[in-house]
C-alpha positions in Angstrom: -111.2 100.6 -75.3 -114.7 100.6 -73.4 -114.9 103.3 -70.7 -114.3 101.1 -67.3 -116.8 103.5 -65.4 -119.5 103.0 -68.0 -122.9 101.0 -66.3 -123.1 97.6 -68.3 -126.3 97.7 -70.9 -126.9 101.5 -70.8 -126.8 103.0 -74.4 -123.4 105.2 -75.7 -125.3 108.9 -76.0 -124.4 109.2 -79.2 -126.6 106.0 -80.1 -129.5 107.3 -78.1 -128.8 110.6 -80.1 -129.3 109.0 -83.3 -132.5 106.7 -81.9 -134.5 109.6 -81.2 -133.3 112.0 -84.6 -134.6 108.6 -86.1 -138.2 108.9 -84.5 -138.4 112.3 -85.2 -138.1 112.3 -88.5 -139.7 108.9 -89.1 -142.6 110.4 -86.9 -142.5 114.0 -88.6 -142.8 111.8 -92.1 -145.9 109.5 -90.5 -147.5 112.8 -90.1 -147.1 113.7 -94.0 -148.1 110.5 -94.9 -151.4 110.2 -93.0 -152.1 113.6 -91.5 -152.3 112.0 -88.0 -149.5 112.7 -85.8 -148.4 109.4 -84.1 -148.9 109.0 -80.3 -145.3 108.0 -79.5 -142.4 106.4 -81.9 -140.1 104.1 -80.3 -136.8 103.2 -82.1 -134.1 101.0 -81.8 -130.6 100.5 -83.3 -128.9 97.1 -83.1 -126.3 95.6 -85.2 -127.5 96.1 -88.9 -131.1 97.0 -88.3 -132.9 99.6 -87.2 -136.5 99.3 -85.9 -139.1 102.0 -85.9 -142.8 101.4 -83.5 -144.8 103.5 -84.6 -148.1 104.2 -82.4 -151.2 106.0 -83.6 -153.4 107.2 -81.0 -157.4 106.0 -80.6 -159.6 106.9 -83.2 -161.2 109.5 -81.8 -158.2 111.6 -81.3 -157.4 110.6 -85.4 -160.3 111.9 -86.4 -159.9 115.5 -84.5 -156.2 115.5 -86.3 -157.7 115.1 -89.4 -159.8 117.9 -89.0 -157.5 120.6 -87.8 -154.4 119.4 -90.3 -153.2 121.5 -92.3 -153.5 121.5 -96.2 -152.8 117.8 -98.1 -150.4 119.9 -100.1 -147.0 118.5 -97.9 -149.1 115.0 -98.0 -146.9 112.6 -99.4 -148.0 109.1 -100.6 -146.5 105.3 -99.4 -143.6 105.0 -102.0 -142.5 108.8 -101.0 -142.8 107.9 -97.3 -140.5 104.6 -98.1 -137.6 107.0 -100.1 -137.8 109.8 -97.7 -137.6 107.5 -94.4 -134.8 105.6 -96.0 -132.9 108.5 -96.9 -133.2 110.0 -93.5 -132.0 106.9 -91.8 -129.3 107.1 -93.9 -128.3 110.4 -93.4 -128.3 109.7 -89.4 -126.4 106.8 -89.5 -123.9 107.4 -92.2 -124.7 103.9 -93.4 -126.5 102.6 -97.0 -130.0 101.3 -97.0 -130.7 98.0 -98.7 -133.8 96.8 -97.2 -136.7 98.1 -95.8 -139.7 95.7 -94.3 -143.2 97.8 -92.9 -145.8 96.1 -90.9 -149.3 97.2 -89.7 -150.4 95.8 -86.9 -154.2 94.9 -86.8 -156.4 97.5 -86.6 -154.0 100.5 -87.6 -153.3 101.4 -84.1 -149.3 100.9 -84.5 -147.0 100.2 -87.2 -143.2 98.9 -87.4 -140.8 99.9 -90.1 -137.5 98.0 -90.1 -134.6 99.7 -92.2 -131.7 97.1 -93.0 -128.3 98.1 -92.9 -125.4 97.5 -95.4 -122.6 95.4 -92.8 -119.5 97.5 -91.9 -116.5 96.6 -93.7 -113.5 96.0 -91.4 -110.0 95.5 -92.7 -108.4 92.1 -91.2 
């Protein structure tokens, strides 16, 4: 049973828990992936999906990332990003991955990465 003291609409802390493991290593990834760190990375966790905002900074502080990041030996490439995101959702949620959608929004100052949940099974 629901905790009766509990504000209507606020977030369980362990769901906000996972939301923000989620950004950090979707964010921590982003950085592999493109050697920019990503301004902020806002997540969010309802039902069977999980939503991942993921905001680039302007391109002048891009461009001064690129040139102090380290070594493009820990780079890894779009279909690693994709594996290595999905398995970390995974592992943080303790549920399966079956789908994953990504969209860049115009002018690569933000992207969104959905990660689709397999349903919960409930005994009736």
């Amino acid at each position: 049973m629901a905790d009766p003291t509990a504000e209507a609409g606020t977030t369980p802390p362990a769901e906000s828990q996972v939301c923000e493991e989620i950004g950090r290593a979707v964010g921590s990834l982003w950085r592999r992936r493109s050697g920019v760190r990503p301004a902020s990375v806002s997540t969010e966790y309802v039902g069977d999906v999980v939503r991942c905002t993921i905001k680039v900074g302007d391109a002048a502080d891009a461009g001064e990332q690129a040139e102090g990041a380290e070594s493009k030996t820990d780079a890894i490439g779009p279909g690693g990003y994709q594996h290595h995101a999905q398995a970390a959702v995974a592992r943080l949620t303790g549920r399966t991955v079956v789908g994953f959608v990504a969209k860049d929004v115009k002018g690569d100052t933000a992207a969104t990465n959905a990660f689709i949940l397999e349903a919960v099974r409930r005994k009736y």
